[in-house]
Backbone as a chain_set.jsonl record, in Angstrom:
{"seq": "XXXXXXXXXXXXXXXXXXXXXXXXXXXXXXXXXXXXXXXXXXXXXXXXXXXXXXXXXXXXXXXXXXXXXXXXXXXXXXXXXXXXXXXXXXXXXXXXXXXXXXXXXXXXXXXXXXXXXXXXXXXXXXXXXXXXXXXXXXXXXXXXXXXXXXXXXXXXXXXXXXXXXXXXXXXXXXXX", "coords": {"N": [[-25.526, 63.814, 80.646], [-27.404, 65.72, 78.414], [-27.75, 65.029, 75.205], [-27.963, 67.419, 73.512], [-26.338, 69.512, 74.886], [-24.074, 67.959, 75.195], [-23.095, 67.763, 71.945], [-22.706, 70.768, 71.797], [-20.701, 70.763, 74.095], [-18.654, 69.629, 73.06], [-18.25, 70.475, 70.684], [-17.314, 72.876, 71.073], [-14.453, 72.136, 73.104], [-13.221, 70.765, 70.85], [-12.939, 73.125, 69.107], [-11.24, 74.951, 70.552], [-9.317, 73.301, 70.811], [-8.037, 72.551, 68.46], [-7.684, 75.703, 67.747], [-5.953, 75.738, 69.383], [-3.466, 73.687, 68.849], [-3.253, 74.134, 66.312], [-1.869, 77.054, 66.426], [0.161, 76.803, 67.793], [1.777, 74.267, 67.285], [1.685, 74.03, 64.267], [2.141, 76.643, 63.9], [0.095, 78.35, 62.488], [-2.764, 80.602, 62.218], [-5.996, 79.414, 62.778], [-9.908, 79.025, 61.501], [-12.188, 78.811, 63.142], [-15.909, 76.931, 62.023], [-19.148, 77.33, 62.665], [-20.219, 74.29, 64.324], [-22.052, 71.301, 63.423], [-24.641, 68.796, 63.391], [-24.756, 65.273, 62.172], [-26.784, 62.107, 61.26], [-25.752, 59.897, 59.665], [-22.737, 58.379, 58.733], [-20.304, 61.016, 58.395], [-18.494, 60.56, 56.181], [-15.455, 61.846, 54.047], [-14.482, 60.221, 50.766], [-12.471, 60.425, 50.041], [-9.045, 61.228, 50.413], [-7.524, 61.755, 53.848], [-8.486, 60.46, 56.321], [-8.465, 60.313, 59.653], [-8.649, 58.094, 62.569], [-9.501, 57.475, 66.054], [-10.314, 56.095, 68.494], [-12.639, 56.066, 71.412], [-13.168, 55.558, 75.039], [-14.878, 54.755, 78.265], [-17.445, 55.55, 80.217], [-18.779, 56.455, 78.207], [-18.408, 55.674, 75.264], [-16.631, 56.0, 71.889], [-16.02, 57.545, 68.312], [-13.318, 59.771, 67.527], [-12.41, 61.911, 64.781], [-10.147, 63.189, 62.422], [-10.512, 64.734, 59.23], [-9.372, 65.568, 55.936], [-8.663, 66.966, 52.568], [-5.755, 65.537, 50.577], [-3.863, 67.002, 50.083], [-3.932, 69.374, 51.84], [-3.371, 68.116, 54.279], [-0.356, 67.031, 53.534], [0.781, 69.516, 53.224], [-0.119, 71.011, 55.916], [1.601, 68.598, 57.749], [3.742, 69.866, 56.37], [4.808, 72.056, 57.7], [4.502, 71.115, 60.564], [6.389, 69.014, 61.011], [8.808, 70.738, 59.798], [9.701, 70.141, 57.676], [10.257, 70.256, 53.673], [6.939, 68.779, 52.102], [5.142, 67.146, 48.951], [3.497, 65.388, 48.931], [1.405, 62.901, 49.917], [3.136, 60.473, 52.187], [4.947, 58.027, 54.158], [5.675, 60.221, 56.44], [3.921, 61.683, 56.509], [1.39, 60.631, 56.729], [2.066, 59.921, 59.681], [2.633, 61.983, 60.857], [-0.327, 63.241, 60.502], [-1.503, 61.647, 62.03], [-0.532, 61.9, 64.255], [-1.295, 64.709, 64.839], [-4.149, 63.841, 64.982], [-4.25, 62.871, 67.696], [-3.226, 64.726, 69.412], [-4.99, 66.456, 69.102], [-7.983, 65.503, 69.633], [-7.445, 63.644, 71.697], [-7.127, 66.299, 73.308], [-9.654, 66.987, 73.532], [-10.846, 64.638, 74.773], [-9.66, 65.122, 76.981], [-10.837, 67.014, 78.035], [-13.79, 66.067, 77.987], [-13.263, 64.735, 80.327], [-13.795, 65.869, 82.784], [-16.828, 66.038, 82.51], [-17.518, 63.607, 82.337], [-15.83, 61.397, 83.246], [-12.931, 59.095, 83.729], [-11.632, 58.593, 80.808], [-10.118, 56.487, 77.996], [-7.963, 56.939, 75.097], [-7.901, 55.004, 71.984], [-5.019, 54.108, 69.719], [-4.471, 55.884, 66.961], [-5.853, 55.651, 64.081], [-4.474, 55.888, 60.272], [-6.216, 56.196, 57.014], [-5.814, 56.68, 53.728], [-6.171, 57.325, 50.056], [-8.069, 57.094, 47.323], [-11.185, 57.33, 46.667], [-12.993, 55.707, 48.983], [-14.539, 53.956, 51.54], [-15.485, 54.959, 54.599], [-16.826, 53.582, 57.939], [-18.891, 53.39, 60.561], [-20.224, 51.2, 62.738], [-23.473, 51.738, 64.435], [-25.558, 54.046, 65.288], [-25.127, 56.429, 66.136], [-25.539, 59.89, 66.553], [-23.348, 62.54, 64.897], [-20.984, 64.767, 65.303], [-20.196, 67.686, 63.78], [-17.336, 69.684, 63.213], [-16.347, 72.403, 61.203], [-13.579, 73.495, 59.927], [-10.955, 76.23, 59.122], [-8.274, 76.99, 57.581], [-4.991, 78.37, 56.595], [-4.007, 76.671, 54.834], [-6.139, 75.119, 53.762], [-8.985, 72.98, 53.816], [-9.907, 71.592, 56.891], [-11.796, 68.983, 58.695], [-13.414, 68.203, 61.805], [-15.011, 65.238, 63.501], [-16.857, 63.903, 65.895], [-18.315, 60.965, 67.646], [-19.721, 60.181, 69.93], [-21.647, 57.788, 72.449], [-23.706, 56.644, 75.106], [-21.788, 53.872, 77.215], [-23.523, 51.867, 76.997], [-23.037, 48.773, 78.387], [-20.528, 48.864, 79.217], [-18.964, 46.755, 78.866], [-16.767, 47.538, 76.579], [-14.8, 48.928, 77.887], [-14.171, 47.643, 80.059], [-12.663, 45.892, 78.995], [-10.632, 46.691, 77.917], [-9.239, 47.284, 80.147], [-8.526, 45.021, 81.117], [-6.609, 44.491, 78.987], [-4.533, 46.032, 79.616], [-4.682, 48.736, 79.375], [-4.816, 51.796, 80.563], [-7.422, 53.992, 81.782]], "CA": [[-25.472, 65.021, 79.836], [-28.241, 65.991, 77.301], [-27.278, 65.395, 73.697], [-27.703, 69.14, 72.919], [-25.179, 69.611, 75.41], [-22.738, 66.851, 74.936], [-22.377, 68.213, 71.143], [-22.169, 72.271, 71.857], [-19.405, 70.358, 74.695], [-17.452, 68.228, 72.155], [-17.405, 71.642, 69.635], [-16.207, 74.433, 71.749], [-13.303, 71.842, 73.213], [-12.658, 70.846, 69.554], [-12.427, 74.497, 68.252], [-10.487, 75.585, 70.919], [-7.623, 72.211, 70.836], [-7.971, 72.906, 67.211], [-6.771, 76.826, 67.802], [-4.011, 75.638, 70.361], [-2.823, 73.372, 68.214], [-2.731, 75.003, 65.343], [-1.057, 77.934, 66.344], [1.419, 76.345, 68.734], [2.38, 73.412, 66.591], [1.803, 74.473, 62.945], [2.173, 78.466, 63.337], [-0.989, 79.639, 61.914], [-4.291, 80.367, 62.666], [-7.341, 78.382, 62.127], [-11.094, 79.609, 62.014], [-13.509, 77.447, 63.593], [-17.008, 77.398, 61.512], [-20.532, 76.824, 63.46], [-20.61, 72.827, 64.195], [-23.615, 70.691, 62.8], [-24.932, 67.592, 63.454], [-25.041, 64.389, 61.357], [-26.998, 60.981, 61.88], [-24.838, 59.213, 59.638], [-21.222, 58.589, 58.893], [-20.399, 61.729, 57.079], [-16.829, 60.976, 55.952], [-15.076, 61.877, 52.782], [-13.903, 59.294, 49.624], [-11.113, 60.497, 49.345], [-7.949, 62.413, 50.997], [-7.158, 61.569, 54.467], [-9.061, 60.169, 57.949], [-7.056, 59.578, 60.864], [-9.556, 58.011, 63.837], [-9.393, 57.184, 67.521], [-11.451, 55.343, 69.708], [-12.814, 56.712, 72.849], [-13.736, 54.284, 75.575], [-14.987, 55.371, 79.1], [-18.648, 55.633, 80.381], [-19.149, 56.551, 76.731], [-17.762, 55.348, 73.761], [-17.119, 56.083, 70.394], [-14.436, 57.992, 67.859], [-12.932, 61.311, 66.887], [-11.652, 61.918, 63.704], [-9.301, 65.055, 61.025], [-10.793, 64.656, 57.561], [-9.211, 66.73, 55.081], [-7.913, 66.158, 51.379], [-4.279, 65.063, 50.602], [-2.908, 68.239, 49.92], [-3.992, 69.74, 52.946], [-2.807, 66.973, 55.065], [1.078, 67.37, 53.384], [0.931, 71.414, 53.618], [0.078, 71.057, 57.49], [2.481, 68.0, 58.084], [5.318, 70.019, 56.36], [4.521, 72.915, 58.797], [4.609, 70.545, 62.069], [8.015, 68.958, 61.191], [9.568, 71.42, 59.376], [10.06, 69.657, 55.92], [8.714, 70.217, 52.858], [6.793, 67.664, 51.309], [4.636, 67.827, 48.009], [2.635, 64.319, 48.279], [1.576, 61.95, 50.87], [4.297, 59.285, 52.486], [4.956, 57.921, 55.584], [5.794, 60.727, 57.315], [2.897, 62.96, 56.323], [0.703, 59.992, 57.513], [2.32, 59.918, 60.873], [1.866, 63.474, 61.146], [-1.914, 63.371, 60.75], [-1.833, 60.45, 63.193], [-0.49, 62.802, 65.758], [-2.704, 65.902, 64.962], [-5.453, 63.883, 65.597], [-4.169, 62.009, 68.86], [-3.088, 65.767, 70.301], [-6.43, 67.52, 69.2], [-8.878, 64.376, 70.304], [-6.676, 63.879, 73.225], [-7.548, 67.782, 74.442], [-11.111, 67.139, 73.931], [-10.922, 63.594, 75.872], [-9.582, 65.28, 78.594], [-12.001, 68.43, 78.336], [-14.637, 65.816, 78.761], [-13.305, 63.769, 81.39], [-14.34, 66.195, 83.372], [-18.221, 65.973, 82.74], [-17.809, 61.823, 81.731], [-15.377, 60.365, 84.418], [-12.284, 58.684, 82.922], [-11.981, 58.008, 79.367], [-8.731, 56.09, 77.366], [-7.63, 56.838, 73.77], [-6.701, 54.094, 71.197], [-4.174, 54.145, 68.947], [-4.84, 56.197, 65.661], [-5.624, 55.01, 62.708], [-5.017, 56.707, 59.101], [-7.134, 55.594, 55.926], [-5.561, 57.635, 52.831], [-6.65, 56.825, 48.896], [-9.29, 57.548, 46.669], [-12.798, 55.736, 46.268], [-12.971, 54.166, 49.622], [-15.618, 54.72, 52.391], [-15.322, 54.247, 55.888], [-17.983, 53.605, 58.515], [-18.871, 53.074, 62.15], [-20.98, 50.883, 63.205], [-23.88, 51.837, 65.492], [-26.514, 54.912, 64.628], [-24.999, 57.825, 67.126], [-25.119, 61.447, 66.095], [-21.979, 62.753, 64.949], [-20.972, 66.289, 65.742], [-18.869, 68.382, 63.002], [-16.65, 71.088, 63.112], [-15.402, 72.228, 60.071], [-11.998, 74.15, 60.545], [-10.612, 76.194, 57.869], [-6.823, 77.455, 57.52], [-4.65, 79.306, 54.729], [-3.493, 75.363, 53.653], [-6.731, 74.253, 52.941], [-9.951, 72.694, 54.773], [-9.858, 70.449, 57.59], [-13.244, 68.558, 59.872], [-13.332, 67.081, 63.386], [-15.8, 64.724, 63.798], [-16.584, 63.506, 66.892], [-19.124, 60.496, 67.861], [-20.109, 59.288, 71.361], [-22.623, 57.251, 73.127], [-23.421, 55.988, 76.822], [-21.171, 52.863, 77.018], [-24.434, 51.133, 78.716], [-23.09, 47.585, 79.102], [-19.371, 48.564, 80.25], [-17.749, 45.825, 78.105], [-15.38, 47.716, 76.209], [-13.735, 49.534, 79.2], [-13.467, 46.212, 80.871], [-11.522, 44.83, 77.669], [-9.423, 47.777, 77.954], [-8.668, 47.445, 81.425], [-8.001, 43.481, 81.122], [-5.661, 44.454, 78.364], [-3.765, 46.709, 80.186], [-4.655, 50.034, 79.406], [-5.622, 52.856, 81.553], [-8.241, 55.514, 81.062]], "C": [[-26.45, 64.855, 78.669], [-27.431, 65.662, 76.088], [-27.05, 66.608, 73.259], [-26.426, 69.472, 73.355], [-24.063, 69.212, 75.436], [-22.397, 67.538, 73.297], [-21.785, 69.401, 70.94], [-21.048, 71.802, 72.856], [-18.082, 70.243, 73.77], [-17.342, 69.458, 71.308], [-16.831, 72.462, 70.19], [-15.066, 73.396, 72.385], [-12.539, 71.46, 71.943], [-12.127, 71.923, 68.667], [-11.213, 74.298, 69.556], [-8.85, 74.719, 71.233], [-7.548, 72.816, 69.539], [-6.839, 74.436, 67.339], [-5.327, 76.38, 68.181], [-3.141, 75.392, 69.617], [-1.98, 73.482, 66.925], [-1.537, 76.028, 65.499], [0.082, 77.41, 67.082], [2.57, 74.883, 68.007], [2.36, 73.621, 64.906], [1.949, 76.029, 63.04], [1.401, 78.77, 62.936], [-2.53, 79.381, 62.959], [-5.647, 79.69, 62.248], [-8.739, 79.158, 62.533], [-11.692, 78.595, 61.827], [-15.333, 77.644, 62.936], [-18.003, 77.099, 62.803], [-20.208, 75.438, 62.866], [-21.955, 72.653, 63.481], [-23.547, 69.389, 63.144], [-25.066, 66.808, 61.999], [-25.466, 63.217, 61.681], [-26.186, 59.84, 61.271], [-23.256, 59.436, 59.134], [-20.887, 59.269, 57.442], [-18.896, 62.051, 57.108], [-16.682, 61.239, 54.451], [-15.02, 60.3, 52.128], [-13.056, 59.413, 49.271], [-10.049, 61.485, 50.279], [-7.452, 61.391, 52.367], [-7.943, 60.821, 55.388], [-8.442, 59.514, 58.817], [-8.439, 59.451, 61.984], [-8.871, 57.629, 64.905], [-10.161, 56.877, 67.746], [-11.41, 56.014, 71.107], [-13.371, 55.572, 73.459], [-13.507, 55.049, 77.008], [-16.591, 54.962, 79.117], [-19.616, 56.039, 79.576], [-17.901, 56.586, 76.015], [-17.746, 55.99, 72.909], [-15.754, 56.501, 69.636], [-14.485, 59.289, 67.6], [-11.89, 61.23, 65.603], [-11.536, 63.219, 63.23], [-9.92, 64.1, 59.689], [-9.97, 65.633, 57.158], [-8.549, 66.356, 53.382], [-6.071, 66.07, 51.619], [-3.222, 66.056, 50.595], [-2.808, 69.298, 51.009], [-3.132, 69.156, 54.174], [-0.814, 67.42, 54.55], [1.516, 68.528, 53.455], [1.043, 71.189, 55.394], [1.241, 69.851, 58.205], [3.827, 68.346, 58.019], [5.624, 70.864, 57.467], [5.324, 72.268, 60.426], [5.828, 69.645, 61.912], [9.237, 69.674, 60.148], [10.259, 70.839, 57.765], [9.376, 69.878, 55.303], [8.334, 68.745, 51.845], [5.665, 67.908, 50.159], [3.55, 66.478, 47.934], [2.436, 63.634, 49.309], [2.446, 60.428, 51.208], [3.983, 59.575, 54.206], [4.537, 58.706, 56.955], [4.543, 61.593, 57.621], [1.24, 61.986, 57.57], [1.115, 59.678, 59.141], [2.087, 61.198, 61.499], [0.511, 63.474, 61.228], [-2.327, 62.413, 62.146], [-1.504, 61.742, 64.451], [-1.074, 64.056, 66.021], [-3.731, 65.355, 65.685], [-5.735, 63.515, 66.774], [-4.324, 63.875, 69.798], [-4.521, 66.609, 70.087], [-7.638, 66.649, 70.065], [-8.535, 64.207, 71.26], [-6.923, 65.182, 73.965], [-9.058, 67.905, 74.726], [-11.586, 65.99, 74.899], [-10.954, 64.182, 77.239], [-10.282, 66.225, 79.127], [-13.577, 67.375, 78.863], [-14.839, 64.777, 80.134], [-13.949, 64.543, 82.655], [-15.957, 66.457, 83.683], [-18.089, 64.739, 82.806], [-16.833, 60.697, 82.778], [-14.036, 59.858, 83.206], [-12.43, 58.181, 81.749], [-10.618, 57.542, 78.868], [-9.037, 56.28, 75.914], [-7.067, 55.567, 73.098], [-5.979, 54.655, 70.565], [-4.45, 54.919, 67.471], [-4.77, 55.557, 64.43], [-5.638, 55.47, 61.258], [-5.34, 55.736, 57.98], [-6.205, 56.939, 55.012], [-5.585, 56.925, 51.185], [-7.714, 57.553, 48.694], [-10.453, 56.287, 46.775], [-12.989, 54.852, 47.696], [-13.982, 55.24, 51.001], [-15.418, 54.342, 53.888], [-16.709, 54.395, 56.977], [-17.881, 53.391, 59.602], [-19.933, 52.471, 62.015], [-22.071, 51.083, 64.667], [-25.096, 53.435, 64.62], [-26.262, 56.053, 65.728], [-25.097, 59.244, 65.912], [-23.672, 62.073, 66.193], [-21.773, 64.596, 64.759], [-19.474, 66.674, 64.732], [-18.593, 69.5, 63.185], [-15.56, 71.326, 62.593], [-14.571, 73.634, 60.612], [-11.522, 74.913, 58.797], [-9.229, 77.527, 57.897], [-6.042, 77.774, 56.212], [-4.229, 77.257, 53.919], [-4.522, 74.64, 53.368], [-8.21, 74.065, 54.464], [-10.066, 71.35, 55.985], [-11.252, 70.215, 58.531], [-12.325, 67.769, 60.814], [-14.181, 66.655, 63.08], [-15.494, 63.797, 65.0], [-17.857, 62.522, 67.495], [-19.305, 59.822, 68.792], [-21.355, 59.091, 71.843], [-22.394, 56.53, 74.552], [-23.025, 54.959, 76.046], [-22.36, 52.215, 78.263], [-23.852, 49.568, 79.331], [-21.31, 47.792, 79.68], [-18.349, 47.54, 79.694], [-16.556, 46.139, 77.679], [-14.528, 48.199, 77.313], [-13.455, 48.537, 79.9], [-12.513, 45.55, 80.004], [-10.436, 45.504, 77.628], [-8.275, 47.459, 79.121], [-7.97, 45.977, 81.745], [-6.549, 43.687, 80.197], [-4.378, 45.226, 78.943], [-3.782, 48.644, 80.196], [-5.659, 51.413, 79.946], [-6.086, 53.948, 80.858], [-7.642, 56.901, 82.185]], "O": [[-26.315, 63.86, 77.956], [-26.299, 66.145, 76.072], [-26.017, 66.898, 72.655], [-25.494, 69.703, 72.585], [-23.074, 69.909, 75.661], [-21.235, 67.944, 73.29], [-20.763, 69.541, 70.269], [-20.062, 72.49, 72.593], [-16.931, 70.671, 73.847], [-16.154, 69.672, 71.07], [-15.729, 72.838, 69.79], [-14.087, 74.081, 72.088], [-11.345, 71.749, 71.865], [-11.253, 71.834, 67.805], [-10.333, 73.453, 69.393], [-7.772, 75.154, 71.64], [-6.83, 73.816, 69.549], [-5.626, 74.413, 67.128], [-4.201, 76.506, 67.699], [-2.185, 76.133, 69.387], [-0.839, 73.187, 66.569], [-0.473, 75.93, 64.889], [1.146, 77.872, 66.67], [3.761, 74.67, 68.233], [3.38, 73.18, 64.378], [1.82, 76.607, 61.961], [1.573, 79.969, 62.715], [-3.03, 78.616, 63.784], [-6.031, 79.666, 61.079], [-8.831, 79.793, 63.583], [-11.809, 77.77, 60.921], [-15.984, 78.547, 63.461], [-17.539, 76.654, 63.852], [-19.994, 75.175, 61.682], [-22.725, 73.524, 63.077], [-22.456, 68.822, 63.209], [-25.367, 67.369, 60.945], [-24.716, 62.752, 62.539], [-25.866, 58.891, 61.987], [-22.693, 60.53, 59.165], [-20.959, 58.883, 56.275], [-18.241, 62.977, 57.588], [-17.58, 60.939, 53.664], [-15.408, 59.323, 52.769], [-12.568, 58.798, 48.322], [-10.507, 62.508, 50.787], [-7.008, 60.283, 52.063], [-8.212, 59.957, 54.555], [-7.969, 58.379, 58.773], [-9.151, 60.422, 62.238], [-7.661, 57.426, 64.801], [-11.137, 57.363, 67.174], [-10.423, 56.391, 71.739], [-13.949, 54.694, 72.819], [-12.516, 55.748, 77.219], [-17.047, 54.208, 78.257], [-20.825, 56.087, 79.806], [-16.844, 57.21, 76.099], [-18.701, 56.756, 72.772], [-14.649, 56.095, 69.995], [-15.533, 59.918, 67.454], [-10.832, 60.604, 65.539], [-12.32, 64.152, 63.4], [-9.661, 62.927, 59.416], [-9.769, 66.583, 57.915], [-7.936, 65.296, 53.255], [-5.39, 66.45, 52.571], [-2.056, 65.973, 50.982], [-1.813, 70.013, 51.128], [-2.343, 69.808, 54.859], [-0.143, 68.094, 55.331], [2.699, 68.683, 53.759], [2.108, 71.208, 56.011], [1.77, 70.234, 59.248], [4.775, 67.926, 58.683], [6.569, 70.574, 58.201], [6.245, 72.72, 61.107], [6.393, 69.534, 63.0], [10.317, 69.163, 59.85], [11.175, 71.276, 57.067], [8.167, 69.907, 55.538], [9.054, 68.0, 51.18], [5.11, 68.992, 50.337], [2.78, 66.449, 46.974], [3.475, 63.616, 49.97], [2.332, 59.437, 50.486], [3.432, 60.367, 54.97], [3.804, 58.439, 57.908], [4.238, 62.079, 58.71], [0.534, 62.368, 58.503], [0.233, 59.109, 59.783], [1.428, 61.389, 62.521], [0.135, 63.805, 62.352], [-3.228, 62.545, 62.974], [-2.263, 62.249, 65.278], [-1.336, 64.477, 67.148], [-4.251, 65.877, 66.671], [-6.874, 63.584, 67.237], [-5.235, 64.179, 70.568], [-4.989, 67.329, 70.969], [-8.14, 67.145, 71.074], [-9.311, 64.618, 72.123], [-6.926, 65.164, 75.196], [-9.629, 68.532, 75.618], [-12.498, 66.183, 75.703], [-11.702, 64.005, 78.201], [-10.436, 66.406, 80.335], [-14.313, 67.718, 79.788], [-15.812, 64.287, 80.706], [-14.579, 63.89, 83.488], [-16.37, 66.932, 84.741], [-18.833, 64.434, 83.738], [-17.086, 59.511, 82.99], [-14.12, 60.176, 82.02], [-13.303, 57.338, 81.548], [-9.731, 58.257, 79.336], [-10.112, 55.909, 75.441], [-6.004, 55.069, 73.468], [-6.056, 55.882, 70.639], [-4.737, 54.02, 66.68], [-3.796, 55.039, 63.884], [-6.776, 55.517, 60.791], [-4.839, 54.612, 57.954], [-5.967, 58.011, 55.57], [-4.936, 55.882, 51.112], [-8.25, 58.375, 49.437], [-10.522, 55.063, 46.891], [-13.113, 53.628, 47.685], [-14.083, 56.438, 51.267], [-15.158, 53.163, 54.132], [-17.534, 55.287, 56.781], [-16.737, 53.128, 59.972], [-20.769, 52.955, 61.252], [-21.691, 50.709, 65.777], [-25.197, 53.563, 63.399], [-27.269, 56.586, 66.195], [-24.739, 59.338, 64.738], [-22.98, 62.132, 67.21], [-22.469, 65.376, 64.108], [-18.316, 66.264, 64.801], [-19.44, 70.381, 63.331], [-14.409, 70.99, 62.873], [-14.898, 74.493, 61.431], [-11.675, 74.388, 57.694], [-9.369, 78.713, 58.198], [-6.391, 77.497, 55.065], [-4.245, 76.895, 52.743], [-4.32, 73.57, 52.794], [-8.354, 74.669, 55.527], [-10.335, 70.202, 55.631], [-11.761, 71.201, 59.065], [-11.273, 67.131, 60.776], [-14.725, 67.327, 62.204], [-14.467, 63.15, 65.209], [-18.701, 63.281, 67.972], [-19.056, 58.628, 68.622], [-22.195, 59.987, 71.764], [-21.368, 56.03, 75.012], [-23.358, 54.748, 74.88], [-22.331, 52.087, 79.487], [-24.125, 49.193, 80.471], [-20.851, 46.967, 80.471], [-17.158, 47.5, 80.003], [-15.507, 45.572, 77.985], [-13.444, 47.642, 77.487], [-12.349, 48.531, 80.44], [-11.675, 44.732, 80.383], [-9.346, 45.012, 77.336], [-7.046, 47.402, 79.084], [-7.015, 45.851, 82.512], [-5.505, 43.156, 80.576], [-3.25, 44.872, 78.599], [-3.114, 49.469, 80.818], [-6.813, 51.772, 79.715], [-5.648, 54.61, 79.917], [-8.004, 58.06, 81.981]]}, "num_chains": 1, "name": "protein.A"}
């Protein structure tokens, strides 16, 4: 798959998990902006980032940015509590936004890319702190924007040319 193509791919399945999810698990609606490209890692300093690892015949991660207050507005939404600050639960909530939205676009591209497995999510939440990927892929955004505030996908994959990680996967036990 072309690059051009692989990122207009990875945004229209990202808007449209994004919609699902939204409306089916938080109740509202979300408007999806025009994606954009970035060459490097264009995360916040502050608020939230919940990632995943993709691993398959290409690699890489998907990640929800959004600030803190956003993040506890949409977490109270999706289990029905209200909360006014980030804790546990709010961070387990973002963890599973981003597994069920990244997870709809995994499987949107298994069908151009051949099997792919999700890791485990991971959230980062504080001020002042930077996070990075190693490697120089193009990262594909699509900023999202809902009555509680602003939320991004970002989404970054490359051919997996030597095959290693999916073999480490598959030694470990887990299926794509």
């Amino acid at each position: 798959m072309e690059p051009k193509e692989l990122h207009q791919r990875v945004a229209d399945l990202a808007g449209t998990a994004a919609k699902e999810v939204f409306e089916t698990m938080l109740g509202i609606p979300v408007k999806v902006a025009d994606h954009y490209l970035d060459h490097k890692d264009p995360r916040p300093q502050e608020g939230i980032v919940s990632l995943i690892g993709l691993v398959g015949s290409w690699i890489g991660t998907g990640s929800i940015c959004c600030p803190s207050d956003t993040a506890w507005k949409l977490c109270s939404r999706m289990l029905m509590t209200e909360f006014n600050s980030v804790n546990e639960d709010v961070l387990d909530g973002m963890a599973e936004l981003t597994n069920m939205i990244i997870g709809n676009v995994k499987t949107g591209l298994e069908e151009d890319m051949g099997p792919m497995g999700l890791s485990i999510p991971t959230v980062i939440f504080g001020r002042n702190f930077e996070t990075r990927s190693v490697g120089n892929g193009e990262w594909t955004i699509i900023p999202l924007e809902c009555e509680d505030g602003p939320v991004n996908i970002l989404v970054c994959l490359a051919p997996n040319r030597e095959g290693r990680t999916i073999q480490r996967f598959w030694m470990a036990g887990v299926r794509a």
